[in-house]
N, C-alpha and C positions, 0 to 999 in steps of 0.2 A: 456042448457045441452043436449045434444046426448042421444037417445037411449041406446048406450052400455055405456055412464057413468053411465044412471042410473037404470042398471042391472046390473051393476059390483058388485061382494060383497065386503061388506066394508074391507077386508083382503089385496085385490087384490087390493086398490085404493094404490096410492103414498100416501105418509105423509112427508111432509114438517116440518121437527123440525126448529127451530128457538130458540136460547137460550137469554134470556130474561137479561136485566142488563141496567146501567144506564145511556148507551151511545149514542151518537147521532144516530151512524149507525145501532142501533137496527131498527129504520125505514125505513129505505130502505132496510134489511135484508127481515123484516115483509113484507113489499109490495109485495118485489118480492117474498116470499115466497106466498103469497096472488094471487098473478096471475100467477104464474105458475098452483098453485092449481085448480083454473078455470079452467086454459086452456086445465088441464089435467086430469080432474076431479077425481082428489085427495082431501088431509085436510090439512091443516095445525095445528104443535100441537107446545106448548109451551114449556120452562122447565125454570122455574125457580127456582135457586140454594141460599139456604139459606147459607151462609158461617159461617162458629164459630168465633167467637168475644170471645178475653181470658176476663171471670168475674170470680170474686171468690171469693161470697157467692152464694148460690144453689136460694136461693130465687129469687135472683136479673137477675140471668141466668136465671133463669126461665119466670120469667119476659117476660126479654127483647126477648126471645125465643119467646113468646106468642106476642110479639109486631113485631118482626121481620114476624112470622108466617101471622098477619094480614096484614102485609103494604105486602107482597105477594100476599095475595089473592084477594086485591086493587086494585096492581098493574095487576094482572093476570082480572081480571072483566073489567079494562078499554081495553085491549088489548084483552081480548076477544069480546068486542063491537065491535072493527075496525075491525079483523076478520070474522067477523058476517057479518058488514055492506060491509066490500069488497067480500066475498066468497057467502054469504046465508047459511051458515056452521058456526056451533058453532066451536070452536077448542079443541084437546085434551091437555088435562091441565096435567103437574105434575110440584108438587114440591118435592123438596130435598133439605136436609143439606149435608152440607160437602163442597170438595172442587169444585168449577165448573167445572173445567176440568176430576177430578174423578169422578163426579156424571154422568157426561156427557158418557163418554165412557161405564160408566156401566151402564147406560142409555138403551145406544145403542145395549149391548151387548144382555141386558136383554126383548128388544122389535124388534122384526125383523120386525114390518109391518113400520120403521123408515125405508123411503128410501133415503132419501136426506138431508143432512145437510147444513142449511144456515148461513151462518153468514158474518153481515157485517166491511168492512173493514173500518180502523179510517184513514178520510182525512190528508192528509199530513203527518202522522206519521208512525213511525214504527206499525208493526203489534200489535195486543194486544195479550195480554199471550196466550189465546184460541188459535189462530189463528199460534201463533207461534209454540205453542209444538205440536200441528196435523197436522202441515207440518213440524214440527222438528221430535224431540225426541219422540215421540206418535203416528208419522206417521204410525208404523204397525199397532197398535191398534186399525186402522178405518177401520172399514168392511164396508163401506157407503160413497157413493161418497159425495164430500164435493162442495161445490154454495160459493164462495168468491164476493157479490157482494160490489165493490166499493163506499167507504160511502159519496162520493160525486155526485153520479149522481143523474139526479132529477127525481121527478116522472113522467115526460113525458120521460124522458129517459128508464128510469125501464119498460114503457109501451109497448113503440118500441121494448125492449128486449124480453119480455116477450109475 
């Protein structure tokens, strides 16, 4: 790390989001989100989005609420290790309920040291909903440049780029 990374204040660094979910190409979003950070002595931070599941006794929602809530914070522990282990930097963690794509924007809206938005793209396929509606229909709603990395390249690929 340089001198002026690490005199920068933590306000002033980049922040790498990365929205979190159950797809292959969350790993190569992650990476490259992870070395950029390096390179730029930035963070990277996580989000992951709890979605509503229609239940309909209160107990049982609550429940699975509370289970849903755990296997996040799991899921958010393991990929804060790779983080860790790629950066030397813990990462900024949230979660949220609601829709991913709404959590996301007001997310965004609500955190300005968010400078860059990563997400990766699904090999061979059409885009996934994320990806579609913030370069569709959602496009104005992004005050934050948007990192489309391709969710086929490999990690030596990712490295060269990066």
């Amino acid at each position: 790390m340089s001198d002026q990374t690490q005199s920068q204040p933590a306000s002033a660094q980049r922040v790498f989001l990365v929205v979190v979910d159950d797809s292959e190409e969350l790993k190569v979003a992650l990476r490259y989100a992870c070395r950029r950070a390096v390179r730029t002595g930035g963070r990277v931070a996580l989000l992951y989005v709890i979605e509503p599941e229609a239940l309909h006794w209160s107990t049982a929602e609550r429940l699975r609420e509370e289970e849903l809530r755990t296997a996040a914070e799991e899921r958010l522990q393991k990929l804060s290790a790779f983080v860790g282990e790629w950066t030397g930097d813990m990462p900024i963690l949230y979660i949220r309920k609601g829709s991913r794509r709404d959590q996301l924007l007001k997310l965004m809206d609500e955190e300005p040291s968010i400078s860059i938005l990563v997400l990766g793209a699904a090999k061979g396929r059409r885009p996934g909903p994320l990806i579609a509606a913030l370069t569709g229909k959602f496009s104005s709603r992004l005050h934050t440049p948007m990192t489309i990395v391709p969710g086929a390249l490999t990690d030596e690929q990712i490295d060269v780029l990066t």
